[in-house]
C-alpha positions as CSV (number, residue, x, y, z in Angstrom):
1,X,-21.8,-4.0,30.4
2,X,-21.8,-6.9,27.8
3,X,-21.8,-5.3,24.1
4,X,-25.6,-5.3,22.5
5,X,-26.3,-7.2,19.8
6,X,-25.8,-4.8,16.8
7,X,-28.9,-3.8,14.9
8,X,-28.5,-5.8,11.4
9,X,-28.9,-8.6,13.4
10,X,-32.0,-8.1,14.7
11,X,-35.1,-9.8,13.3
12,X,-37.9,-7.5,12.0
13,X,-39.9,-8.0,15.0
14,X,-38.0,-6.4,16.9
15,X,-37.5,-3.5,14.9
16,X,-39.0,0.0,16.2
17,X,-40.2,2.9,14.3
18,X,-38.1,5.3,16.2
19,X,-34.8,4.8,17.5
20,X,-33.1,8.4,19.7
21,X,-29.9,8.3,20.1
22,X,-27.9,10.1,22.7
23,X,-24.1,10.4,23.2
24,X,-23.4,11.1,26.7
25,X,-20.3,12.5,28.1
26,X,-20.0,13.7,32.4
27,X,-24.1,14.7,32.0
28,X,-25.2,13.2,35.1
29,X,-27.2,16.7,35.4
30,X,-28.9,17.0,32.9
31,X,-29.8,13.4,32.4
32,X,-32.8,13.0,34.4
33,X,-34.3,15.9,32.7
34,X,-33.7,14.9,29.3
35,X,-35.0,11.3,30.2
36,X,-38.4,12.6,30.9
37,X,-38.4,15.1,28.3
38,X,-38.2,12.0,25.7
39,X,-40.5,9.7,27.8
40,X,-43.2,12.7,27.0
41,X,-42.9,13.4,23.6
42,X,-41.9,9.8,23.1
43,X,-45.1,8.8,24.4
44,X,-47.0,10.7,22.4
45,X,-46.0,9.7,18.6
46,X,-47.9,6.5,19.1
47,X,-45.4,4.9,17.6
48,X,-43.4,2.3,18.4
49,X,-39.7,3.8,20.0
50,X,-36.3,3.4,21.7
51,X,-33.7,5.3,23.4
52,X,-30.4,4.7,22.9
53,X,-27.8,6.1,25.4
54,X,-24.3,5.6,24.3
55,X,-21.9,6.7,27.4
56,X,-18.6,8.3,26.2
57,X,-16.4,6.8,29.2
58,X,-18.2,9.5,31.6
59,X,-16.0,9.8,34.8
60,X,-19.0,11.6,36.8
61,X,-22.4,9.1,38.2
62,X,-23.9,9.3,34.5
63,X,-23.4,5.6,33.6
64,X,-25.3,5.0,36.8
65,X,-27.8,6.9,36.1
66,X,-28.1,5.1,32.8
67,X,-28.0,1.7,34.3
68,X,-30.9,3.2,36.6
69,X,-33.3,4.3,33.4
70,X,-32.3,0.7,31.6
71,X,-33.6,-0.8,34.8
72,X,-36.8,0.7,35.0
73,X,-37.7,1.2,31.4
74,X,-37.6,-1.7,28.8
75,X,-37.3,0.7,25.7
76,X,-33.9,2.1,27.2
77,X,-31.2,0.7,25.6
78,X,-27.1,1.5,27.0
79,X,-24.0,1.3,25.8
80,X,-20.8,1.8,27.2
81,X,-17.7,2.5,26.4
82,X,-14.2,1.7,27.8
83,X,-12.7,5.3,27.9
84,X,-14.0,8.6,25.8
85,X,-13.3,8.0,21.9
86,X,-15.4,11.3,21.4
87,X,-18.8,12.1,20.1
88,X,-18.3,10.2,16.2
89,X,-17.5,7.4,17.9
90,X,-20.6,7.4,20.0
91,X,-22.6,8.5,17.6
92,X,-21.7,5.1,15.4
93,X,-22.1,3.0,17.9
94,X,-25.5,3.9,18.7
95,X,-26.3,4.1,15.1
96,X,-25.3,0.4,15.2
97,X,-27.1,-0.5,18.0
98,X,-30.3,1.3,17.0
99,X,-33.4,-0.7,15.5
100,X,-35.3,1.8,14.1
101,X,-36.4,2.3,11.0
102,X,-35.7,6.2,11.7
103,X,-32.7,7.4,13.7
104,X,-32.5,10.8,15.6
105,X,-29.2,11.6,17.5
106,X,-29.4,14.8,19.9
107,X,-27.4,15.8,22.2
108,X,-27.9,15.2,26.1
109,X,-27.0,18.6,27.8
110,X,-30.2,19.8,27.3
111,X,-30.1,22.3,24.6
112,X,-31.5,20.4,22.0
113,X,-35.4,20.0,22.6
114,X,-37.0,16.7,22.7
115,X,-40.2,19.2,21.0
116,X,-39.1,19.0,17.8
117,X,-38.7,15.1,17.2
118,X,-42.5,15.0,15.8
119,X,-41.7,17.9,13.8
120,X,-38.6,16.5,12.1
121,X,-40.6,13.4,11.7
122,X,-43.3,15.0,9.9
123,X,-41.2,16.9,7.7
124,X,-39.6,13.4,6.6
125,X,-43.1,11.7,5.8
126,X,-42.8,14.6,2.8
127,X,-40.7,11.8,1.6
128,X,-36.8,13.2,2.8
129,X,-34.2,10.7,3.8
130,X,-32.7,13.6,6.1
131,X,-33.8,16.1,7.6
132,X,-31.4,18.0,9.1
133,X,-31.8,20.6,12.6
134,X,-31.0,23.8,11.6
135,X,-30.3,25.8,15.1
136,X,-31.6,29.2,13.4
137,X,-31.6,31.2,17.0
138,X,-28.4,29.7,18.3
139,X,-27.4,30.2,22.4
140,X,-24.3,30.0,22.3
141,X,-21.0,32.3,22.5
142,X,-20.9,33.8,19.1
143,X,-17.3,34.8,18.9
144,X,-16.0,30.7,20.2
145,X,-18.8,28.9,19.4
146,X,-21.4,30.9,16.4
147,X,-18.8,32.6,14.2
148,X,-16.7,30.0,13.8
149,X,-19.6,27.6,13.3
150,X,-21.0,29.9,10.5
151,X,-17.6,29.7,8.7
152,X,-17.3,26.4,8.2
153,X,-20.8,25.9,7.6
154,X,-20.5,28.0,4.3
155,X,-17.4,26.0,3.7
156,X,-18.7,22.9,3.9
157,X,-21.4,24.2,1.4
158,X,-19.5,26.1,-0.9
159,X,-16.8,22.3,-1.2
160,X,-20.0,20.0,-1.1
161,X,-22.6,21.8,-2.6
162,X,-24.9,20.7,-0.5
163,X,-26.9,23.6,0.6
164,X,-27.5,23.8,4.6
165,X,-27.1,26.3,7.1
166,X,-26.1,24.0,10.2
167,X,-23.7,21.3,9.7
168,X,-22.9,21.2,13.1
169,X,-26.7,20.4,14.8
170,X,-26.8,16.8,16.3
171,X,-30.6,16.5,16.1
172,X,-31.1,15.4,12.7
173,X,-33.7,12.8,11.3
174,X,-32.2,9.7,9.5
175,X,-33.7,6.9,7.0
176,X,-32.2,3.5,8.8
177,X,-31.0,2.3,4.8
178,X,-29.2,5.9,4.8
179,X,-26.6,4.8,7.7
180,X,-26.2,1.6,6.7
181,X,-23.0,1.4,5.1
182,X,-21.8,4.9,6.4
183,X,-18.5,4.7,8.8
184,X,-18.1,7.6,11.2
185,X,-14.7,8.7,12.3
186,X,-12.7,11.9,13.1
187,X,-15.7,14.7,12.8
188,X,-17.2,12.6,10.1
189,X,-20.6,12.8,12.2
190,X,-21.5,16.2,10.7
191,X,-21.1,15.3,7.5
192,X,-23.6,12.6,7.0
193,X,-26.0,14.9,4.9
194,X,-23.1,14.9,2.4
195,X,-22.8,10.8,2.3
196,X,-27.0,10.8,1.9
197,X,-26.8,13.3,-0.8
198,X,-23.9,11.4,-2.6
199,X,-26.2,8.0,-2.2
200,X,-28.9,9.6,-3.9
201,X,-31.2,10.5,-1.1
202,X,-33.3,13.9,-0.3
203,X,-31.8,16.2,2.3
204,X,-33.4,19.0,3.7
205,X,-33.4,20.9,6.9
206,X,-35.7,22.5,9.6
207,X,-35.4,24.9,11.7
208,X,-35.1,23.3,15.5
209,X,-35.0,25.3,19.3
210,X,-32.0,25.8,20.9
211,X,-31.2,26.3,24.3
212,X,-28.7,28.2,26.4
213,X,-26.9,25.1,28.4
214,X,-28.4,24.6,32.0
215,X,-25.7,22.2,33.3
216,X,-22.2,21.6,33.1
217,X,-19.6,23.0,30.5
218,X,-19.1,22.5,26.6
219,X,-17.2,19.7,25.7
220,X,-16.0,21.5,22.2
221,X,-13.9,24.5,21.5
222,X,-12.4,26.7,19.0
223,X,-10.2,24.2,17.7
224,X,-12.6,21.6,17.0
225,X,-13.7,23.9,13.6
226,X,-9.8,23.3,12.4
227,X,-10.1,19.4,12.7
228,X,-13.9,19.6,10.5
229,X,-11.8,21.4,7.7
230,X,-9.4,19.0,8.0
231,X,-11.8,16.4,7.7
232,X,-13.9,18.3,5.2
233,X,-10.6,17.8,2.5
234,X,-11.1,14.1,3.1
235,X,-14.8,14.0,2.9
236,X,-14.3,15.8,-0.7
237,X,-12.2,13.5,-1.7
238,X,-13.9,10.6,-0.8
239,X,-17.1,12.1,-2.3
240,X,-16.1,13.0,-5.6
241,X,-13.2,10.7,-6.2
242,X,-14.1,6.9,-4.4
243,X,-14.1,5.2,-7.3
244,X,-11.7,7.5,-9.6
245,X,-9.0,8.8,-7.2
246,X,-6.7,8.8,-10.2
247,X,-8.8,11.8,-11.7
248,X,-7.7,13.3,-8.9
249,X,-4.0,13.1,-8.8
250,X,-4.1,13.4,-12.2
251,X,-5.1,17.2,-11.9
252,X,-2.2,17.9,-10.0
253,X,0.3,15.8,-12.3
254,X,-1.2,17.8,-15.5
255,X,-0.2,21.1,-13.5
256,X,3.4,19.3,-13.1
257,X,3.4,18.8,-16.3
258,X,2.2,22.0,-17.4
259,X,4.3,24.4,-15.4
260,X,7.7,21.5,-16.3
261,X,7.1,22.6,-19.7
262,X,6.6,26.0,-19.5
263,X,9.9,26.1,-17.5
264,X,12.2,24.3,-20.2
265,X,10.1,26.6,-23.0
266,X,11.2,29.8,-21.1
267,X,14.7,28.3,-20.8
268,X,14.8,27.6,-24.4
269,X,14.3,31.0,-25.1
270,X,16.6,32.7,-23.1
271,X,19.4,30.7,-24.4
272,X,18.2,31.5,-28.5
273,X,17.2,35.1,-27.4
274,X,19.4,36.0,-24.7
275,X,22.2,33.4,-24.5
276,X,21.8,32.7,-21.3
277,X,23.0,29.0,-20.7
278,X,21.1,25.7,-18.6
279,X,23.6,26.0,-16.3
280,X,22.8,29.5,-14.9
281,X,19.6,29.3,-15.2
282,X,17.2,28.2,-12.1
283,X,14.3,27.9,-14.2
284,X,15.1,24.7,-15.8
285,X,15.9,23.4,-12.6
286,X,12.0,24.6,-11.2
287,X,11.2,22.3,-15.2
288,X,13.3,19.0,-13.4
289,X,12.0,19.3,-10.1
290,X,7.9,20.2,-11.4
291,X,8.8,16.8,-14.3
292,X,9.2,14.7,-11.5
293,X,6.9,15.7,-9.0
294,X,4.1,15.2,-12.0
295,X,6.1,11.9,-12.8
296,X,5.0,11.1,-8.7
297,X,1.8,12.7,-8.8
298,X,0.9,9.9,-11.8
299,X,2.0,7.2,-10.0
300,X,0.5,8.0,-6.6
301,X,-3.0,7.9,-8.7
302,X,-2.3,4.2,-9.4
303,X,-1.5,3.2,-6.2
304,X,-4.6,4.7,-5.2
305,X,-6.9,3.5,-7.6
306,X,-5.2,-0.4,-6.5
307,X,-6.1,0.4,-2.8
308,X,-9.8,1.6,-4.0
309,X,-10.5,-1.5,-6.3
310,X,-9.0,-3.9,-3.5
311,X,-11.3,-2.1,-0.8
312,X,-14.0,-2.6,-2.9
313,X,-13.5,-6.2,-3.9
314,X,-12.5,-7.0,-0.3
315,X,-15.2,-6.3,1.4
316,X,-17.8,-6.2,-1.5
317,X,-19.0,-2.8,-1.4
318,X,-20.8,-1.5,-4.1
319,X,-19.8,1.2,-6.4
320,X,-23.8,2.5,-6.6
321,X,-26.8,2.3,-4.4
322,X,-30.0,1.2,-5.7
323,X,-33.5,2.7,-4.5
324,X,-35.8,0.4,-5.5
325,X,-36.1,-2.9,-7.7
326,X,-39.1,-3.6,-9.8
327,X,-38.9,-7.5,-11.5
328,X,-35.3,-7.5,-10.6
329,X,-34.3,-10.1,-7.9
330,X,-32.2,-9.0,-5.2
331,X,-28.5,-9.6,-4.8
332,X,-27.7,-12.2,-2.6
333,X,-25.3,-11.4,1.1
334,X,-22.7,-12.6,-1.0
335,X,-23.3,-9.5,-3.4
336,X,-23.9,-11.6,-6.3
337,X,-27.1,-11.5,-8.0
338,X,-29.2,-15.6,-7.6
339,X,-28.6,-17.9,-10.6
340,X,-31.8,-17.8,-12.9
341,X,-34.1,-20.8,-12.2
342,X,-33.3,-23.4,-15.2
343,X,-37.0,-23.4,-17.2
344,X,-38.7,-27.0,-16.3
């Protein structure tokens, strides 16, 4: 299937209100279900909507079954992919795709409900930018699937400090200027709440059904918790350090430092108190190899704050977001603000 055109390229009158996206990966089950569920409630927000089916190189009949709904129903929009590159993946490209001005991923094997798209929806007219599921009565195996959930969940929480129970819940409400310059990757999915927050804009969450899987097998297992840490330690970085990564290295170079110091001060003393000499001493050899490591540490920090400001200048990304302009012109594409007008 040709690529669609991506969604900042759309005019305004195309745009939607609401846009659902829906990763799919070997669902041919469940899909005709889930269609119709959404085609109800859908229906019934009198509001202007899509659907936005993103198949994750399915080897079963679901990209069929896709082609068959696109066919038939105008508002369907597919995309499909060349092999599985995984749910983040997915999930960006229908972000991209999407037109509306909110956007409402869930996941196709039926155990998120379709129910509880007005109700996120209303809880975001309180004026929230996300509204995150929250999967309070979980069906799932709690020793695989719960417990480890609930661990990283307070993890993620505890690093971020970005209070919510379920990072893990695909159905989650999105403001369209809230995904707009986010990049998903690795697990990076889960932690849009964290980017929104970091941008300025309200999170909250709701608590959303959940129900036990009617088709098919989980796609996920015990080791996918091990790869969100993982990417957990990069989203704190990123977070807190995008446009200072040297404040970061520099914490570990002052330790060096530190401890380097404290080893040749200890060595110093043995030798006036105890005559113990450099050479027979493996603490002034842990004060060489900490002095260079911090020596490292430093530069490593410069190298990194070069790669940040050339990101940034390369592709013209700003280092703040705005919310709303009153008497101040717009920047231009180019991302600098118009010339003033010369007076007449």
């Amino acid at each position: 299937m040709a690529d669609l055109q991506t969604a900042d390229a759309e005019p305004e009158a195309t745009r939607v209100a609401v846009s659902v996206i829906v990763p799919v990966y070997n669902e041919e089950d469940s899909l005709p279900h889930l269609y119709q569920q959404l085609h109800d409630v859908l229906e019934g927000l009198g509001e202007t909507y899509e659907i936005v089916f993103v198949d994750d190189g399915s080897r079963d009949q679901s990209m069929a079954i896709l082609r068959d709904f696109a066919g038939r129903d105008k508002r369907v929009r597919v995309v499909g992919f060349r092999r599985n590159f995984g749910q983040t993946a997915a999930l960006d490209a229908g972000f991209k795709h999407a037109t509306g001005d909110v956007l409402i991923p869930m996941d196709a094997d039926l155990q998120n409900d379709p129910k509880d798209i007005p109700r996120l929806l209303a809880k975001m007219r309180e004026g929230y930018d996300v509204v995150s599921g929250w999967r309070k009565e979980r069906k799932d195996a709690f020793l695989t699937r719960i417990l480890p959930s609930r661990i990283a969940n307070r993890i993620i929480s505890r690093i971020t400090g970005v209070r919510l129970h379920d990072y893990g819940c695909t159905l989650t409400a999105y403001r369209r200027e809230i995904m707009r310059d986010v990049h998903l990757y690795g697990e990076m999915h889960r932690f849009i709440p964290v980017w929104a927050h970091w941008a300025g804009g309200k999170v909250t969450e709701l608590a959303v059904d959940h129900h036990p899987r009617q088709f098919g097998t989980t796609k996920y297992g015990l080791s996918r918790t091990f790869r969100v840490i993982l990417d957990l330690i990069t989203v704190r970085f990123l977070v807190a350090y995008t446009t200072k990564p040297a404040y970061f290295f520099g914490r570990f170079a002052l330790l060096s430092f530190l401890l380097s110091f404290l080893s040749f001060a200890w060595t110093l003393l043995e030798k006036v108190w105890l005559g113990t000499w450099v050479h027979n001493n493996p603490v002034f050899l842990i004060g060489i190899f900490t002095g260079i490591v911090g020596v490292q540490v430093v530069f490593v920090g410069l190298l990194a704050e070069l790669n940040i400001r050339t990101h940034f200048e390369a592709q013209r990304r700003p280092a703040y977001f705005v919310r709303e302009r009153l008497n101040v012109p717009a920047p231009d594409d180019s991302g600098t603000s118009p010339a003033p007008r010369r007076a007449p």
